[in-house]
C-alpha positions in Angstrom: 89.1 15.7 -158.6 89.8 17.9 -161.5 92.7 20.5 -161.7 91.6 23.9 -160.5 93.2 26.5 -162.9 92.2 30.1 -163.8 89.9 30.7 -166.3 91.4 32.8 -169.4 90.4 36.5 -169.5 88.2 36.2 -172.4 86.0 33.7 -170.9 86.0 35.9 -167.6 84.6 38.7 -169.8 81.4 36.7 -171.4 81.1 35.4 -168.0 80.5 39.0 -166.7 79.1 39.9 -169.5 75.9 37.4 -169.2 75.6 39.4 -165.8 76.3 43.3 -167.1 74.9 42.9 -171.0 71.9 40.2 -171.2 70.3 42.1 -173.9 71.1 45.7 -176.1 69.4 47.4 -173.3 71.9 46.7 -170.5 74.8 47.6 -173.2 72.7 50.9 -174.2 72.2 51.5 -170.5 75.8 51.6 -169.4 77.1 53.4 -172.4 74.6 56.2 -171.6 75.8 56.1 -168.0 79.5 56.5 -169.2 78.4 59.6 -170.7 76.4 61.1 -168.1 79.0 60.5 -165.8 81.6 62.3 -168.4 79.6 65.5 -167.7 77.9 65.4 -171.1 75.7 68.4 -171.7 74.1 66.5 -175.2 73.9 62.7 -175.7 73.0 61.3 -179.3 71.5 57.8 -179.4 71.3 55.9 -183.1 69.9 52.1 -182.9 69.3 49.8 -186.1 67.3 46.9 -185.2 66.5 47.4 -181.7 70.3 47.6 -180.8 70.3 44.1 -182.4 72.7 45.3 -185.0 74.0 48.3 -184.3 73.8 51.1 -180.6 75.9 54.6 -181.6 76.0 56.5 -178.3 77.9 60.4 -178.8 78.9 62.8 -175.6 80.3 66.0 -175.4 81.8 64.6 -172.3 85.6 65.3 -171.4 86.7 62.8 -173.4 89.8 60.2 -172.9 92.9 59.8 -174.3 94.2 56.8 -175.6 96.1 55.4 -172.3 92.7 56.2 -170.9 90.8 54.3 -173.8 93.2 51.2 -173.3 92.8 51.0 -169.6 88.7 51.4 -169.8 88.8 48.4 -171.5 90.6 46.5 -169.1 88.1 45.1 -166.3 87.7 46.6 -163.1 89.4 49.7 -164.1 87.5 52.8 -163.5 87.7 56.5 -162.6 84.6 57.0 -160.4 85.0 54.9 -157.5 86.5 57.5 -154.7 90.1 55.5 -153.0 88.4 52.2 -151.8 84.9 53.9 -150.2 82.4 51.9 -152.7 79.9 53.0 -149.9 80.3 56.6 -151.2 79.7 56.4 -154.9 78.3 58.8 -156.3 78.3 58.4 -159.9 76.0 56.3 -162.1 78.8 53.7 -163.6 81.7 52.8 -161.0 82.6 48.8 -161.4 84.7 49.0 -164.4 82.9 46.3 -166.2 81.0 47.8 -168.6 83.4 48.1 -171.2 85.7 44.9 -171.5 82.4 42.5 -171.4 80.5 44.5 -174.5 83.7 44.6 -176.1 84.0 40.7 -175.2 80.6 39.7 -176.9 80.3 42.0 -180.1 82.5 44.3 -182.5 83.3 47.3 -180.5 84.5 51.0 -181.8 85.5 53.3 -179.3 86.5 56.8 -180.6 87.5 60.0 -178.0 88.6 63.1 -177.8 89.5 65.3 -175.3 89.5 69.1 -175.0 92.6 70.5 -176.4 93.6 67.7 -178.3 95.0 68.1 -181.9 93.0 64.9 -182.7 91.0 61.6 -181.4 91.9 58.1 -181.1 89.9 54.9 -181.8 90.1 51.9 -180.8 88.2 49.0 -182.2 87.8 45.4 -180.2 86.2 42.3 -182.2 84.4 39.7 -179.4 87.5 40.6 -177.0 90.3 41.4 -179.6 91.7 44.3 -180.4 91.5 45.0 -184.2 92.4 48.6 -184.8 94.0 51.3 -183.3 94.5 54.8 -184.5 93.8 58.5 -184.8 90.4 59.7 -185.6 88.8 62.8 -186.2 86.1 63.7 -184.0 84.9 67.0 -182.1 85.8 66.6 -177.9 84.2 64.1 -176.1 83.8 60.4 -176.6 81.8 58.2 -179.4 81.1 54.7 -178.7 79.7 52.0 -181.6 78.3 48.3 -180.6 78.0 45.9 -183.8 76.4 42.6 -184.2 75.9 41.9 -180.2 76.2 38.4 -179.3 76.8 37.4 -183.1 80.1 35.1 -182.2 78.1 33.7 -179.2 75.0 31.7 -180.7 73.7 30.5 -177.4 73.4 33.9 -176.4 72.0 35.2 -179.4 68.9 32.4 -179.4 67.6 34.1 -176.4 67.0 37.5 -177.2 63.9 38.7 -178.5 62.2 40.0 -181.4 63.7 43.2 -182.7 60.1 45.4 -181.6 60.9 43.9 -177.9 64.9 45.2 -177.6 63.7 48.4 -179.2 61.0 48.9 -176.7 63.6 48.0 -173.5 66.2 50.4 -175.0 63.3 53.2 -175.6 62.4 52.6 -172.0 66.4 52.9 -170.8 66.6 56.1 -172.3 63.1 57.3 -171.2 64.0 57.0 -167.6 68.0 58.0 -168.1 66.5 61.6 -169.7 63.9 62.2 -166.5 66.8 61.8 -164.1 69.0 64.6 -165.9 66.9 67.2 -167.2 69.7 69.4 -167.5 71.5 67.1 -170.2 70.0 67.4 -174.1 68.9 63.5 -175.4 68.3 62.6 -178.8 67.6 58.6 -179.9 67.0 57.8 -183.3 65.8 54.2 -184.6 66.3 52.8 -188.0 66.6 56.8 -189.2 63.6 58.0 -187.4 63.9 60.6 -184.9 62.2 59.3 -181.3 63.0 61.7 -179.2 64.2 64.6 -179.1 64.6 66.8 -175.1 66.4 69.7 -175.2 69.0 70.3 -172.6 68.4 72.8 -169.5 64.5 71.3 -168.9 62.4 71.7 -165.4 61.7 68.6 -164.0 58.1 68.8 -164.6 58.7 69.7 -168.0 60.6 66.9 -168.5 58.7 64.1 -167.3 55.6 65.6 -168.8 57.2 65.1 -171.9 58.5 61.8 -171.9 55.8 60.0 -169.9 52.7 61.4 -171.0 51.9 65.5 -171.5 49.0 65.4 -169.9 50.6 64.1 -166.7 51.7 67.9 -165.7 47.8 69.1 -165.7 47.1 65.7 -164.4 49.5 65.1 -160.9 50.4 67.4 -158.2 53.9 68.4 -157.8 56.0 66.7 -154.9 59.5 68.4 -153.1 59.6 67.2 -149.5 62.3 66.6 -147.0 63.2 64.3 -143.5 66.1 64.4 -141.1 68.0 61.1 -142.7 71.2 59.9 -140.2 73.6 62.7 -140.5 71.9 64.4 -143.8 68.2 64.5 -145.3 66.2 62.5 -147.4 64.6 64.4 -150.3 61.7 63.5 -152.3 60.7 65.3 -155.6 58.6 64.6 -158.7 55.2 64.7 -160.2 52.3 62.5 -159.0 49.8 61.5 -161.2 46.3 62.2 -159.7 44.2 59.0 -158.9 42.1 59.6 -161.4 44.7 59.4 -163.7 45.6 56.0 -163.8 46.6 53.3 -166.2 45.8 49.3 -165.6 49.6 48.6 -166.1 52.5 49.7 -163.4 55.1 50.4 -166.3 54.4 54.1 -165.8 56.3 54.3 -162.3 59.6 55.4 -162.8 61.8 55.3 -159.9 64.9 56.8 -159.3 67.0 57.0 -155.9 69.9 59.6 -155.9 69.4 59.9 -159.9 69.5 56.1 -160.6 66.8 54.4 -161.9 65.8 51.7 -160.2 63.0 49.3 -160.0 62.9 48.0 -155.9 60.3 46.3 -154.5 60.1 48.5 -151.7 59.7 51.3 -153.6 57.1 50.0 -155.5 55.1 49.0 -152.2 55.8 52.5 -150.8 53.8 53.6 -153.8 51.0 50.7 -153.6 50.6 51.9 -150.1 50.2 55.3 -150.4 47.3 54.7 -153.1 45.4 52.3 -151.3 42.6 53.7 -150.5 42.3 55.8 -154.0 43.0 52.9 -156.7 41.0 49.9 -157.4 43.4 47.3 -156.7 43.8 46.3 -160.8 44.4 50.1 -161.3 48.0 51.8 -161.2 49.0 55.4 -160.5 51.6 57.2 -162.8 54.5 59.0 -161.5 58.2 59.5 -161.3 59.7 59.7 -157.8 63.3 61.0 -157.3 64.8 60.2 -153.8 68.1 61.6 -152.9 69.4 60.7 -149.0 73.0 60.4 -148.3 75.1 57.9 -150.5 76.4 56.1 -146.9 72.3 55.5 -146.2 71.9 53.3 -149.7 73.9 50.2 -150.8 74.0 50.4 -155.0 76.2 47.8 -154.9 73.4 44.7 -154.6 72.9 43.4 -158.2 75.2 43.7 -161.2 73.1 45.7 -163.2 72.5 48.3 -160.4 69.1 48.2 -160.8 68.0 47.1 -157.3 69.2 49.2 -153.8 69.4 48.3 -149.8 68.1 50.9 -147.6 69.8 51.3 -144.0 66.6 52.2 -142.8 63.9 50.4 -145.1 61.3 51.3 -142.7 62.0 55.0 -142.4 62.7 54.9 -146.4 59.2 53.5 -147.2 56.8 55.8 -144.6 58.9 59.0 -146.1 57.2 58.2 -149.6 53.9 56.9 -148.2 53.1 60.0 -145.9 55.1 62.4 -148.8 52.6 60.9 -151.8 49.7 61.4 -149.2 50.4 65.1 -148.0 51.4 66.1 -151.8 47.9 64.5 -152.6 45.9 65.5 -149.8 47.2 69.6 -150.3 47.7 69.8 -153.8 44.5 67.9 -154.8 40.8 69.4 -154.5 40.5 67.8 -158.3 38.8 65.6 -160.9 39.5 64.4 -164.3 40.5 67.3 -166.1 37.9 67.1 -168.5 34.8 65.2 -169.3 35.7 61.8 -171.6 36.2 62.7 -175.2 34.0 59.4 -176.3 31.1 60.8 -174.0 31.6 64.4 -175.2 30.8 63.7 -178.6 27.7 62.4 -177.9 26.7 65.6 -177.1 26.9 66.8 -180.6 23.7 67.7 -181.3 20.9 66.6 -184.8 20.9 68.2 -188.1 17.5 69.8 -187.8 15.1 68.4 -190.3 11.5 69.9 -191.2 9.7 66.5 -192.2 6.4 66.2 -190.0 7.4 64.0 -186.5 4.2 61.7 -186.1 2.8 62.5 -182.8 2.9 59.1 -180.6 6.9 59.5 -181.3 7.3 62.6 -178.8 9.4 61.9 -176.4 6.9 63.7 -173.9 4.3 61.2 -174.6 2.9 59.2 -171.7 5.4 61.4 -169.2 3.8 62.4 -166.1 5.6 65.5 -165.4 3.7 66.5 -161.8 6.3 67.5 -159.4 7.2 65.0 -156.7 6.2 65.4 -152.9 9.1 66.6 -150.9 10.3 64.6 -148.4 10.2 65.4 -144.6 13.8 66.8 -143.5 15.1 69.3 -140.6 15.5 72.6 -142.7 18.6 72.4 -140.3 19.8 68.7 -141.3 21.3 70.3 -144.8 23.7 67.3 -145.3 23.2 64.5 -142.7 22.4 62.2 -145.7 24.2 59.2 -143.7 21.4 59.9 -140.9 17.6 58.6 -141.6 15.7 58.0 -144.6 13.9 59.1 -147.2 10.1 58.2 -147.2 8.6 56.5 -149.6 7.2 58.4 -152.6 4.0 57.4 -154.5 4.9 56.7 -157.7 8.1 56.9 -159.5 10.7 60.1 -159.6 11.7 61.5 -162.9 14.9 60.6 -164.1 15.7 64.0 -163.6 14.7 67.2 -161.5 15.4 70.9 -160.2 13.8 72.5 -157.2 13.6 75.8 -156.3 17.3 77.4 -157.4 19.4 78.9 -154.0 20.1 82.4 -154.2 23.5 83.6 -156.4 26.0 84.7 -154.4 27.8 88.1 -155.1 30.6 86.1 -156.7 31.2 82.5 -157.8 34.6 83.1 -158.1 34.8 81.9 -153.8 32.9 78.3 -154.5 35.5 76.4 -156.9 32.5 73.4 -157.4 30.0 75.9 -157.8 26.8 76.3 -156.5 23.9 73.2 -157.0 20.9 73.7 -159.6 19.3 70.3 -159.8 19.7 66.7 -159.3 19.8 64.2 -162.7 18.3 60.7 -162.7 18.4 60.7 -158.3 22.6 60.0 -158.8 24.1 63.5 -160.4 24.1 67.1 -159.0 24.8 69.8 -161.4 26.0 72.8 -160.3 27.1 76.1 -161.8 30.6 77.8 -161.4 32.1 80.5 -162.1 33.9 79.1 -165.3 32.1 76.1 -166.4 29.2 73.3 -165.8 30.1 70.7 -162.6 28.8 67.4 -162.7 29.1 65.5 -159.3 28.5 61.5 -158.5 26.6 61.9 -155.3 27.5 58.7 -153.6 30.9 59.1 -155.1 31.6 62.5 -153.5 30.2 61.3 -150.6 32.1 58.3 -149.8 35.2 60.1 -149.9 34.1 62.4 -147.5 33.0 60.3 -145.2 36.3 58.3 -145.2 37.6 61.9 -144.5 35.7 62.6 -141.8 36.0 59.0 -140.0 39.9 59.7 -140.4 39.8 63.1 -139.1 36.9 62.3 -135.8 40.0 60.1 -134.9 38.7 56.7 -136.6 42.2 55.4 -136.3 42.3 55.0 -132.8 39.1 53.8 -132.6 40.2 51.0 -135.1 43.1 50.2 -133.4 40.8 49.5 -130.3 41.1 46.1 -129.1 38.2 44.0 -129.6 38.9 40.5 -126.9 37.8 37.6 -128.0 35.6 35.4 -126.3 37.3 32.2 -126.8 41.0 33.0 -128.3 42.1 32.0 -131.4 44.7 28.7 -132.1 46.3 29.5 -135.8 48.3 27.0 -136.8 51.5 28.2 -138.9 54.9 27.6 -140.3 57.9 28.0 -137.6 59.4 30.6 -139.4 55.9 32.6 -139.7 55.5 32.4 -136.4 59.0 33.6 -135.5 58.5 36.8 -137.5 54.9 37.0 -135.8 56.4 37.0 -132.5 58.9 39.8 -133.5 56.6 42.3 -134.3 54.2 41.3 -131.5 54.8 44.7 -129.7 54.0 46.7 -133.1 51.1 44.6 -133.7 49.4 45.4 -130.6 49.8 48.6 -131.2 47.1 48.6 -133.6 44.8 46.4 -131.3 46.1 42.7 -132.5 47.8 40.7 -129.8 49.2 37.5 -130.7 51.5 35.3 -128.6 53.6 32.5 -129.0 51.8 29.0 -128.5 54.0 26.5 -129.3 56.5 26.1 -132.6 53.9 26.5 -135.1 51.2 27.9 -133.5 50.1 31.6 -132.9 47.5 32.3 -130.4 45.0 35.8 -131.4 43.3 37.4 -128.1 42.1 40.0 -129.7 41.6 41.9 -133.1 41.6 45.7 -134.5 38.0 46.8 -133.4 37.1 47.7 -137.2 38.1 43.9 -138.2 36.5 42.3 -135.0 34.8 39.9 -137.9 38.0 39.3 -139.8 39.1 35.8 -140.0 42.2 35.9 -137.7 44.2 32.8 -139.7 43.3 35.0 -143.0 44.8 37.9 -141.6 47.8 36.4 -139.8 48.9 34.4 -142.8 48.6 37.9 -145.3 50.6 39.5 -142.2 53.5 37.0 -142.0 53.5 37.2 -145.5 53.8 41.1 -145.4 56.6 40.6 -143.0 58.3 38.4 -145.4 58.7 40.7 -148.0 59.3 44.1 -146.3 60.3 43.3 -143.2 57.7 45.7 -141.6 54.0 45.2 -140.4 52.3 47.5 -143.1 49.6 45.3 -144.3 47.6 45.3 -141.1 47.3 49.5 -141.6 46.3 49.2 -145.2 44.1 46.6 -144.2 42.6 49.2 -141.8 42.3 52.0 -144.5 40.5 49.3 -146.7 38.0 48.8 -143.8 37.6 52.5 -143.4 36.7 52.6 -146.9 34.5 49.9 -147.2 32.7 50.9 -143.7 32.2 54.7 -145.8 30.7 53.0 -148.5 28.2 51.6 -146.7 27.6 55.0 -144.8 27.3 57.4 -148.1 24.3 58.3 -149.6 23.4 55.9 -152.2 22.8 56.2 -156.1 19.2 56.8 -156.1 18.6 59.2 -153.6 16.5 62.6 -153.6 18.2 65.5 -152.1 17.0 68.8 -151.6 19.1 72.2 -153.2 20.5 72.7 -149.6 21.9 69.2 -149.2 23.7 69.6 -152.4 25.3 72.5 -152.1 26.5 71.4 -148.1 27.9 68.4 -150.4 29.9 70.5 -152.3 31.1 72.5 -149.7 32.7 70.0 -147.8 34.6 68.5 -150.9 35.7 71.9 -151.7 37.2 71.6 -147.8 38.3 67.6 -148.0 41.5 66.5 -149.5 41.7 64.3 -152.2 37.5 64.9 -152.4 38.8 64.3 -156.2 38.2 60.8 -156.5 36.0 58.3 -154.2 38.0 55.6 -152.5 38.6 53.3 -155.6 39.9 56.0 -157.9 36.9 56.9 -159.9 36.3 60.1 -160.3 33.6 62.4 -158.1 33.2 65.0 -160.6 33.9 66.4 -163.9 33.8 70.1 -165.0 32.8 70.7 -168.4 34.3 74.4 -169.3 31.6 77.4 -169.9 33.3 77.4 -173.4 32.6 73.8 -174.1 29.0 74.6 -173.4 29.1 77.5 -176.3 30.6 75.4 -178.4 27.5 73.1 -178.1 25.3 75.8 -179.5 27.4 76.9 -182.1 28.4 79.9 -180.4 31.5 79.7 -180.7 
């Protein structure tokens, strides 16, 4: 057997630096840390090349002084761990690692100054050599320069990507860094270009809106909620993107848990979950999510680049954001789309007039028959029962569009926010006037949402989780370990009307199923419920699984595309959305209506 013997220091430090630095994002993001942790009110960020060639990060932090400078660069030497309690940190960088393995793997400057001083001092370290030392001139706080990363380490070098790719990870670094300190000024510059540029002192909703998207802030509903947590509270702030604002990518989720970003699978489910029944499943909402809970409740210290956390209580973690994004969505959102679709607006732009002679057979009126329908047969009293009974057949085909007799104008619109209904366009749309614009409403839409509401609200949860026996029960054959976590949650399972037991090492017997899933194959579901349990821990699939049945059991109750309704069932449509949370979007995240603005409509005309 071969000798054991220590490794020298400046292989240790490449070795942790493949860990801590795998690319100029994980350098860019620790060195931004280190600032934000110095109490920095301003942080300046250069990059040439994607952080390829060069990363320039400047604080107006307390700065070091040049004991201070030599012992960051030592590893494990750090001034933000509290005596030994690593359960207690509270700052962003705390390891001590940072420093000596960037300086290990590229030409490092490192340049402070702190308040008082007559003068700075830099110190410069070549791949894990110390090169220069001296004083430098510099106003207080601390300026750190990475050169040439990787360059004296080939094999490293190989494997980094184009430099478009770094600069796009170190733009997203500082992107999420920004959002979780508003109160700190960011500037980055690339190649000489000015990227960003957030000025210091920000709301949180101003800063988000800024660096995710501007049109996030008229486009989500804010979020600032709170739960008992052990012995202190969790917290959960932010800005939720509505569900009909949506992207078909999930890299507009940013995620941070007691101001650190982080990207955790749990979270991300949390988030899944709470849009379930509002997204179609290749759709992703946009938000940012800050949870603060006390520092003994989450373990940062799980992954070298502390970008993944371990909850004490996953479970109570995950249902605080699912319920939080729900009742922030459900009271803050009786809206659309903000505005019609630009592409579809400008079709609305209307013909030059000419004055050339139109040859008659190319009227558009020609061969219309424009008789008005017969009306069919309704309860004056059934105003919106459009779930209930059928329409009768008509003679001959409906118009593609039509208005009836128009319902009397209330003293004030101002009291219906949706308006008040004026006709129905090709059987599908109801148009409607309010106070400030034109409302266009999908009718089977609209009323799939509502339905879904009402099933939820008549108590269609505990009619679901009804027990439905069956006849002969059900062998499922399954791995050991399946079954073990199967049999574990047994109790919680039955709970929502699935009882399994134990038959045998790899075998789980099913004697009876949710009554909303009474057809669902039970070795399907078990298998995408072990699976669930494999990755959170928790039985949460079966519940969304019931919110998807709900939704799909809505759908096939709403009024259809197609359908003829008279003025009163219309505007008992639009009452109820205007009473029904999240009556915004149907139950795949489309939107139920749009609102084009009265000054739009002038527009149209030339009036304005």
């Amino acid at each position: 057997m071969a000798e054991i013997r220590r490794l020298p220091e400046s292989l240790v430090n490449r070795i942790a630096a493949g860990e801590v630095v795998e690319r100029p994002a994980a350098a860019l993001k620790e060195l931004v840390e280190n600032a934000i942790d110095a109490g920095a009110c301003r942080i300046a960020i250069a990059l040439s090349e994607g952080g390829l060639e060069r990363i320039e990060v400047t604080d107006d932090g307390c700065g070091m002084t040049p004991g201070e400078m030599a012992l960051a660069l030592e590893r494990h030497a750090t001034s933000k761990l509290p005596g030994e309690s690593i359960e207690l940190v509270a700052t962003l960088g705390f390891r001590g690692e940072a420093l000596p393995s960037i300086a290990s793997v590229a030409r490092f400057a490192l340049e402070s100054r702190v308040r008082g001083a007559d003068q700075g001092w830099r110190r410069v370290v070549d791949h894990g050599a110390v090169v220069e030392e001296g004083p430098a001139a510099l106003p207080p706080g601390t300026r750190v320069r990475v050169e040439n990363l990787f360059g004296k380490v080939p094999a490293r070098r190989k494997f980094l990507r184009t430099a478009r790719s770094e600069y796009a990870a170190c733009l997203d670094v500082v992107k999420r860094l920004a959002m979780a300190r508003p109160e700190i000024g960011f500037t980055l510059d690339h190649g000489g270009r000015t990227i960003l540029s957030l000025q210091a002192g920000q709301g949180l909703a101003d800063r988000v809106a800024q660096v995710v998207a501007r049109e996030l802030k008229d486009n989500g509903v804010a979020i600032d909620l709170e739960r008992p947590s052990g012995e202190g509270t969790m917290r959960l702030t932010g800005i939720a993107g509505l569900p009909t604002y949506n992207r078909g990518v999930a890299d507009h989720q940013y995620l941070f848990v007691n101001g650190r970003p982080v990207k955790d699978r749990l979270l991300v489910g949390a988030v899944r979950g709470a849009y379930s029944d509002m997204l179609a499943r290749d759709r992703h909402a946009v938000l940012a999510l800050f949870l603060d809970l006390p520092a003994e409740d989450v373990d940062v210290n799980v992954h070298p680049a502390k970008t993944e956390v371990r909850f004490r209580d996953a479970a109570a973690v995950r249902g605080f954001i699912v319920s939080g994004l729900r009742q922030s969505l459900a009271s803050g959102d009786r809206r659309s789309a903000q505005a019609p679709d630009g592409a579809a607006m400008g079709r609305w732009i209307s013909e030059p007039v000419t004055h050339e002679p139109v040859p008659a057979l190319a009227s558009i009126f020609a061969g219309r028959d424009w008789t008005r329908p017969s009306a069919a047969v309704r309860e004056a009293s059934q105003a919106w029962r459009a779930y209930e009974g059928e329409v009768m057949d008509r003679s001959g085909p409906a118009p593609s569009g039509r208005a009836e007799e128009a319902a009397p104008m209330p003293e004030s619109l101002e009291e219906f926010p949706l308006g008040i209904a004026r006709g129905q366009v090709a059987q599908t749309y109801i148009v409607a006037e309010a106070a400030d614009g034109l409302v266009i409403v999908d009718q089977h839409a609209a009323h799939e949402r509502l339905v879904l509401e009402r099933l939820r609200a008549a108590g269609a949860g505990a009619a679901t989780a009804r027990p439905q026996a069956l006849l002969i029960p059900d062998v499922v054959e399954m791995d050991e370990v399946d079954c073990d976590r199967l049999e574990g949650a047994a109790e919680r399972l039955a709970g929502f009307g699935l009882e399994v037991e134990r038959f045998g090492p790899g075998a789980m017997l099913v004697r009876s199923l949710p009554h909303a899933l009474a057809k669902a194959d039970p070795a399907r579901l078990l298998r995408d419920i072990a699976d669930d349990l494999a990755n959170h821990g928790e039985a949460l699939l079966l519940g969304e699984k019931l919110d998807l049945v709900l939704a799909t059991m809505a759908c096939h109750g709403s009024v259809r595309a197609g359908r003829t309704l008279s003025v009163a069932e219309m505007n008992a449509l639009l009452r109820e959305m205007e009473r029904t949370p999240r009556s915004g979007q149907c139950n795949h995240g489309r939107p139920t209506w749009v609102k084009l603005r009265m000054e739009d409509v002038e527009k149209l005309f030339g009036r304005h």
